[in-house]
N, C-alpha and C positions, 0 to 999 in steps of 0.2 A: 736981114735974112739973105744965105748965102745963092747967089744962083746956080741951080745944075751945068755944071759944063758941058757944053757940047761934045756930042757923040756918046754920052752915055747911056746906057737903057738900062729898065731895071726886071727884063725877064729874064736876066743872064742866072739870078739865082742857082746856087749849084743844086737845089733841091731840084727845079723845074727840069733840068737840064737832064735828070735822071727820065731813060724812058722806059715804059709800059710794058709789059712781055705782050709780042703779037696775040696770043692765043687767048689772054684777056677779053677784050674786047665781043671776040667772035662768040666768046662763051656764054658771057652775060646777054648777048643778043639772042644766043637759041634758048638757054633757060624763060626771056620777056616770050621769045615767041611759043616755047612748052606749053608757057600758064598760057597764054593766049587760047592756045589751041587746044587744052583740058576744058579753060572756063566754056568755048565755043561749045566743047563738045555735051561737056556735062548739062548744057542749057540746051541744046538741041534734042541730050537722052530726056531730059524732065519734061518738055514740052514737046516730044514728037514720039519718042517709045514709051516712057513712063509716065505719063499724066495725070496719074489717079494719083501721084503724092502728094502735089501741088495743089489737086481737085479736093484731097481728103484734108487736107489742112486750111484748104478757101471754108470748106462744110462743117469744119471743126468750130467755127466762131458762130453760124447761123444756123446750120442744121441737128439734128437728135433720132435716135434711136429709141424711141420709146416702147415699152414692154405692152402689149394684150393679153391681157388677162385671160384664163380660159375658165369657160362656167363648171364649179364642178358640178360631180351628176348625182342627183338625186338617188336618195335610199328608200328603198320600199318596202312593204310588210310583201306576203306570197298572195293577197289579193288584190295590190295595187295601191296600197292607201300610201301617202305621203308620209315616212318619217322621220327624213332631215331635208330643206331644200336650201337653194344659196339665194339671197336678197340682195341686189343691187344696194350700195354703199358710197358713199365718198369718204376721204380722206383730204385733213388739208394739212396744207404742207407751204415751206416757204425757202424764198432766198435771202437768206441774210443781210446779207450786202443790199440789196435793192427793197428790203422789207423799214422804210425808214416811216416810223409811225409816230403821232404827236400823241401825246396821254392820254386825249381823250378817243383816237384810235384805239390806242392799244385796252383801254379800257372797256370800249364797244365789242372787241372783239374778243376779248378775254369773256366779258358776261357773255357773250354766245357759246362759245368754247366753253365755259362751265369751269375754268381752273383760273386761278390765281393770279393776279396779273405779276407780279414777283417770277412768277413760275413762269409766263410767257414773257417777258425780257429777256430771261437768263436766256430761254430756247432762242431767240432771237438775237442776242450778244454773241453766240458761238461762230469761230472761224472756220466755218463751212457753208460749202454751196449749195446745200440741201438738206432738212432739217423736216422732221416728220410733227405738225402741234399737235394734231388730234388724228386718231384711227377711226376707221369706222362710224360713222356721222350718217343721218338721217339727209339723203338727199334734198328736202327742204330746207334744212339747216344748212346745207352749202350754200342753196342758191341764195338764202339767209346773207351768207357772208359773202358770196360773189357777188351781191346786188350793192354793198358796200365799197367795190373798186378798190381796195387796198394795194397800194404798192407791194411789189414783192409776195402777197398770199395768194397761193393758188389751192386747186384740189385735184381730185382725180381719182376714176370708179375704180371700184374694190368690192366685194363678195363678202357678204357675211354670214353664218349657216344660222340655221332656224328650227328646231326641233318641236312640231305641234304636240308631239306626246309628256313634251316636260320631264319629270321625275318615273314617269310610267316606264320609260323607253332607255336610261339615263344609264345603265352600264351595258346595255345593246351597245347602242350607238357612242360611244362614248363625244369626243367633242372635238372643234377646231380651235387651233391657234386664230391671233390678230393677223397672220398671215395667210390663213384658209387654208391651214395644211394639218391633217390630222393627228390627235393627242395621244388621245383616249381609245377602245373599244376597236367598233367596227370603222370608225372613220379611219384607225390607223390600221388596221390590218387590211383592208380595200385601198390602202391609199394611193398605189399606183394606178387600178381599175376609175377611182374617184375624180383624180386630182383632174386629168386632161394634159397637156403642153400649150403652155403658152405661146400667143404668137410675140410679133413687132412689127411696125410700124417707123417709116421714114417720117419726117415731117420738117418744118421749116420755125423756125423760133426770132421773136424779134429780142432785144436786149433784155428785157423783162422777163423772158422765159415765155409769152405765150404765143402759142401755135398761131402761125399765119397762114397756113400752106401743111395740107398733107403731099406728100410728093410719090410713096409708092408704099405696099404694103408689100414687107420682106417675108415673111410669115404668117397664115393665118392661124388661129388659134385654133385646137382642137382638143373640145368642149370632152368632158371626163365623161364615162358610163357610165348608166346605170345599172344600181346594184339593187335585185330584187330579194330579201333574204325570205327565209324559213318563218320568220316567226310570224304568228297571228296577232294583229292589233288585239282582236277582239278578247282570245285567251290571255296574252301579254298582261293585256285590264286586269282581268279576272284574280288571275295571280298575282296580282302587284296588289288588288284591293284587299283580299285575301291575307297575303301578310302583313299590309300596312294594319291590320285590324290585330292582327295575334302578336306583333311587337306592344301592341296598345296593352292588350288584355293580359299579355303574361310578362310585361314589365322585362324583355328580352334585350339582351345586347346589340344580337344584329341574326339576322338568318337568310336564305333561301330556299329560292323556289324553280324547280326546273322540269317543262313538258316537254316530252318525247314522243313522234309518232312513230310508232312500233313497224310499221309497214315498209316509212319512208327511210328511219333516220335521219328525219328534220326535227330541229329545238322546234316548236311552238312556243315556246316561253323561257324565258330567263331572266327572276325579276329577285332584286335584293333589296334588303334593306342594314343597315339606313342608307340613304339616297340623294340626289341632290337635281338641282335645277338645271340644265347643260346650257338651257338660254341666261343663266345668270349665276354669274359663279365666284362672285365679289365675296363669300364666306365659305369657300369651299374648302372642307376637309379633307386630312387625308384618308379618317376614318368613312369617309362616304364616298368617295371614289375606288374601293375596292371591290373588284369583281370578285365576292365572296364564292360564287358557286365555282368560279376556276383559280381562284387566286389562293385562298383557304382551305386548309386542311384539319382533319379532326378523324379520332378515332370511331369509325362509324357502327360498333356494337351491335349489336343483335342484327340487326338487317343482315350480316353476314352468314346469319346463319343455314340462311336458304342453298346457299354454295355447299357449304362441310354437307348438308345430306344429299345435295344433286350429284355431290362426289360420290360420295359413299352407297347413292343407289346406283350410278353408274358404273362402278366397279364391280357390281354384284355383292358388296357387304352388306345389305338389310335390304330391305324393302317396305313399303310405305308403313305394312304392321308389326313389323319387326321391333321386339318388347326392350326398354335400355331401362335398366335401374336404377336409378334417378334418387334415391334415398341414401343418406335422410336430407339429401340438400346441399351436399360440401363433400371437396373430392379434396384428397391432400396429393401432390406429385413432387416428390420430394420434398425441400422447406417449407414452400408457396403447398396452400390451400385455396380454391375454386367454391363460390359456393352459387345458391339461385338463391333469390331475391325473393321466392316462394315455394319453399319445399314442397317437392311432388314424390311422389313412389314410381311406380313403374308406368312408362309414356310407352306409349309405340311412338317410332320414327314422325309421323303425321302430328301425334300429341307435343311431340319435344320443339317442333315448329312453333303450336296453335299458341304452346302455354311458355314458350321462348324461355325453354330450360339449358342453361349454359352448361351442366354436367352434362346432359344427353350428348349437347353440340363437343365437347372436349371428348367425349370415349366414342364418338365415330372417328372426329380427327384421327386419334391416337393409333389408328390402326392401319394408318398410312405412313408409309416412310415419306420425311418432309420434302423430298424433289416431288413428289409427286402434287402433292399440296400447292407446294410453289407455281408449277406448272400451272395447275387451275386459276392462281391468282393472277397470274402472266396472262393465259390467254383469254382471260375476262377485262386486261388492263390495266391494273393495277401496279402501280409502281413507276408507272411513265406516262408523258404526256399525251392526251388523244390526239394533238396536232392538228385543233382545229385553227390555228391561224391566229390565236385571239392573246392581243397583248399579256402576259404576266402569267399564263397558265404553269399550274404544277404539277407534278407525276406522283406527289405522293412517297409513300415511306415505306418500303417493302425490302427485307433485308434479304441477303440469299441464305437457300436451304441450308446449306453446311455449318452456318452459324445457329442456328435453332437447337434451342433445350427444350427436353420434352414440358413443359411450363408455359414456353414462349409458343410452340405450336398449341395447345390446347387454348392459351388464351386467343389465341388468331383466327381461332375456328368461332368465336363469338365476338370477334372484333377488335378486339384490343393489341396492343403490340404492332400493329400498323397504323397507316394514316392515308385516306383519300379525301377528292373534293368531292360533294355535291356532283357534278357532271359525272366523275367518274361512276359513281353508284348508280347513275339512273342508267348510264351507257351500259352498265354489267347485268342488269334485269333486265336487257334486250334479251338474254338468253331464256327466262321462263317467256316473255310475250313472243319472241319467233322460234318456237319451238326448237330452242336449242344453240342456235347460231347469232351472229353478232355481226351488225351490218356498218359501218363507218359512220360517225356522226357529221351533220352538217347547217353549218349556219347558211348558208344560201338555199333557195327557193330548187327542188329534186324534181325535174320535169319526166324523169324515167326514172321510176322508183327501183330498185337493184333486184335482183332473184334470191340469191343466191349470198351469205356472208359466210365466214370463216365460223365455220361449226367446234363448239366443245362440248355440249351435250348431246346426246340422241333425242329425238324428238319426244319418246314414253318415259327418259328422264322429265326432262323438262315438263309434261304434261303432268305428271305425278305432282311434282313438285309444287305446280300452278294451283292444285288442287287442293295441299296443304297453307297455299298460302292465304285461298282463300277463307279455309277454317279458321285463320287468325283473324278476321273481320265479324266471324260468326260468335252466338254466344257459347263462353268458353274460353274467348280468344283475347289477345291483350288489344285489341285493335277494333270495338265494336263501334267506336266513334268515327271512323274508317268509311262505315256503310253508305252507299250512295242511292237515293230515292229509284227503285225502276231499272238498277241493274245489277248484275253480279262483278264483284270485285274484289282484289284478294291483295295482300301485303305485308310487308311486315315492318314491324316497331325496330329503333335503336334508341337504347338510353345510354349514354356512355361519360363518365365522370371526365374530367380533364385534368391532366396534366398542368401545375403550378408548381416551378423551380423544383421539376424534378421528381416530385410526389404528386399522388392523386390528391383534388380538394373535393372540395362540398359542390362543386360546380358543373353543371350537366350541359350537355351537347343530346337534345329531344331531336330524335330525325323518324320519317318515315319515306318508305319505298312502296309504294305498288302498280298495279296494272289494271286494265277496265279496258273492257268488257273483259269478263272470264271465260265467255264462251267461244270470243273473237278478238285479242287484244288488238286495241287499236291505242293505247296513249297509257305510256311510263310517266308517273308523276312522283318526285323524290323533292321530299321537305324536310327542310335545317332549321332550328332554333337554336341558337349560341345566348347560352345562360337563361334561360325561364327563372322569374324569380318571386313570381306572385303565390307562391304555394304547387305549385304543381311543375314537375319537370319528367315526368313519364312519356314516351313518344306516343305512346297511344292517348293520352291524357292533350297535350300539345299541338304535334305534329299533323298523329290524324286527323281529327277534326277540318284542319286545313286542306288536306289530298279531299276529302272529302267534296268540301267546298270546290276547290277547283274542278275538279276531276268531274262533277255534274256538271257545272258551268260548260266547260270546256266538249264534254258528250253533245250536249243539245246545240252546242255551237257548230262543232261536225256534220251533225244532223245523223249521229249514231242512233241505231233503232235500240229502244229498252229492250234485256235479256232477261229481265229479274219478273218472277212471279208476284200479282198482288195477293192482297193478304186485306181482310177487313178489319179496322183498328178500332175499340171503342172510345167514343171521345164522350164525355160527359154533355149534358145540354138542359140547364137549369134546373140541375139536381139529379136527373136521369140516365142513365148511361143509355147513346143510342148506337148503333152499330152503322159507323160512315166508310165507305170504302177508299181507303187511301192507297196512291201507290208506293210502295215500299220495296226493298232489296229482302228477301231472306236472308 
């Protein structure tokens, strides 16, 4: 190996020898000292003006915003009774991740849980950090599975509603969701008054998820109103037991029933059928969840009749004995022929009510031009919605005057060719029970009953009228089955065929309409029967029977004084006839 000779060095390199532009150096120096003095500064802003990001991201790993629940508020009849309230609930629920269970865990707590142990793995396999097993749990069944310690299972209170009235109460009230927020009925049409707002809660969580530490409360909950409505438990009964027996007996599709206090403008009652459970609804229909009396439309036939002469006395065309020729039974108005279902001769105005002659009801129409007609059916209602609030409601089928053929208005004068609910009929016979006028209807409890409604009849209309209606309860009349023990009362029958694909079939819509007391209404009682099929589908034959039924129930519930004269009836008594004094309705 060669030695280095002396004096030679080896950083003569011509590369090294190259040097550096001054302004280098200096540059890279103030850029180290830039970051310096950013990183200084941006640690100084996190820890001395902005702290809450560093604080929110320390809280992020151990602390929680957990939701409060707010109670909602109980639903009441107008004299206080209980008819939906909320019960205390748990839910359990889990973290996946920390939910690590051996078989015979997971088999322990599936038999509690009541589902499938298949079914609770998959829930438990899922890549999320919260996962819902079971809703709504009987607070002993948590503490059940809490006294179990399970990794990862927790619970936590929840509300669940409760309807003591059952199937009675069950298109009132309709229902809540698994989340306590309203479906159906009145829960969903109250449900902002109901619900309340939820609070929150701070609190402290250890790796597991449970609370260590409440630390402050952000929000307090505030708990939903109460809603005191209109209806009577006690009538509600009445009427629900009522139809539940006439669907029985006349082998019926589906019908209702609907009470009105003539004074107030409060429903009393609103009961349909068929019906359903609201605390248990694992087989629920759709055909049972329909609020028939506002959902439901049907041509409501002769009950309309009382309108075409409250028109026609108020215009000055007849008056209550003014004679209409009614022979032999059958009117022809161009193609279409009209006829009555029992040829009469000559009615006065009162008779063409009593004996519900559709010729009589067709040549008062006919002698009105159809605006005017129209207008009566407008400001009785008819054709739009009453607006009470109530999920699904409908207005009905009422076409404008200008389209009307003389055919189309005389059939409209006895029912046909339009189409209302139930509500609507009973809300348009506020005009014979408040002499004349028509007062807003209402599902809430009326603490100031009103004076004063939007008037379309005069008052010696409407009395007139009252008068003939009662004649249809008398004998004589299509509606003797109508009569209520002890008072006077008056109404009228609807039989009306229905509509299938277009053509009338064999198939009847039995309603009736009346009011009680005749001397002082105090309560609108309007009944729907959709298809009778036991032999009888007359509304008088049907319907009344049931006004009947209720409409007594419902007087002695009020504590309405009897207006009706007795009368001595002889009842026979082991072979003898002896003379007992009963009380009866003339």
């Amino acid at each position: 190996m060669k030695k280095a000779k002396k004096g030679v060095t080896f950083n003569h390199n011509p590369l090294l020898r190259s040097e550096l532009p001054a302004w280098r150096p200096r540059f890279v120096l103030l850029c180290l000292l830039g970051g310096s003095a950013a990183l200084i500064g941006r640690a100084a802003y996190l820890q001395g003006v902005n702290d809450q990001f560093l604080q929110a991201k320390g809280e992020s790993r151990y602390a929680r915003v957990l939701e409060m629940p707010a109670t909602r508020g109980k639903i009441t009849d107008r004299q206080g009774d209980v008819l939906a309230v909320s019960s205390p609930v748990k839910s359990i629920w889990a973290i996946p991740e920390d939910a690590r269970l051996n078989p015979s865990q997971t088999r322990q707590l599936a038999g509690l849980l009541e589902v499938p142990v298949q079914d609770l793995n998959q829930k438990l396999g899922v890549d999320k950090d919260f996962v819902y097993l079971k809703r709504q749990v009987s607070p002993e069944l948590a503490e059940r599975i809490a006294a179990l310690k399970l990794p990862g299972i927790h619970d936590q209170r929840e509300y669940r509603r409760f309807y003591p009235g059952g199937d009675v109460m069950a298109h009132v009230l309709g229902f809540t969701g698994v989340d306590d927020k309203g479906q159906e009925g009145i829960e969903l049409a109250f449900e902002a008054a109901l619900a309340g707002k939820p609070g929150s809660r701070r609190v402290v969580k250890d790796r597991r998820g449970n609370v260590v530490e409440d630390v402050q409360s952000i929000r307090p909950p505030q708990d939903g109103r109460e809603v005191a409505l209109s209806i009577d438990n006690k009538i509600q009964y009445l009427a629900h037991a009522a139809l539940k027996q006439a669907m029985t007996d006349h082998k019926a599709k589906a019908g209702g029933v609907v009470v009105i206090d003539a004074k107030t403008g409060e429903i009393l009652a609103l009961a349909n059928a068929p019906t359903y459970n609201p605390n248990n609804r694992v087989k629920l229909t759709g055909e049972q969840l329909r609020n028939r009396a506002l959902t439901d439309t049907y041509e409501p036939g002769s009950t309309m009749k009382p309108f075409t002469a409250a028109l026609a006395l108020e215009k000055g065309k007849v008056t209550a004995n003014t004679i209409i020729n009614c022979a032999p039974g059958r009117m022809t108005i161009g193609s279409a022929t009209i006829s009555d279902a029992h040829p009469h001769g000559a009615l006065t105005v009162a008779q063409v009510i009593q004996k519900s002659s559709n010729i009589g009801a067709a040549k008062m129409a006919l002698g009105f031009p159809p605006e005017v007609m129209w207008k009566m059916f407008d400001d009785l209602g008819f054709g739009s919605t009453l607006k009470l609030g109530f999920p699904g409601e409908v207005g009905g089928r009422l076409r404008p005057a200008k389209s009307w053929r003389p055919i189309e208005q005389a059939t409209m004068s006895y029912g046909h060719g339009m189409s209302v609910n139930l509500m609507q009929m009973a809300n348009a016979y506020q005009v014979f029970a408040r002499d004349g006028d028509i007062v807003p209807l209402s599902l809430s409890r009326v603490d100031t009953p009103p004076v004063h409604g939007t008037r379309v009849f005069s008052p010696q209309t409407s009395r007139e009228v009252r008068q003939m209606l009662e004649m249809v309860v008398q004998p004589g009349g299509t509606a003797q089955q109508a009569n209520v023990p002890g008072y006077r009362v008056g109404g009228k029958t609807g039989t009306a065929m229905k509509l299938v694909g277009g053509r009338y079939a064999n198939r009847y819509v039995a309603s009736f309409v009346g009011i009680a007391p005749i001397s002082d209404p105090r309560l609108i009682v309007a009944v729907m029967i959709d298809e009778p099929t036991n032999g009888k589908h007359y509304g008088g034959d049907v319907a009344a029977p049931i006004f009947a039924q209720v409409t007594g129930g419902a007087l002695r519930t009020l504590g309405v004084a009897p207006d009706a004269p007795l009368k001595p009836l002889q009842v026979a008594r082991q072979g003898a006839a002896t003379p007992v004094v009963v009380r009866e309705a003339m």
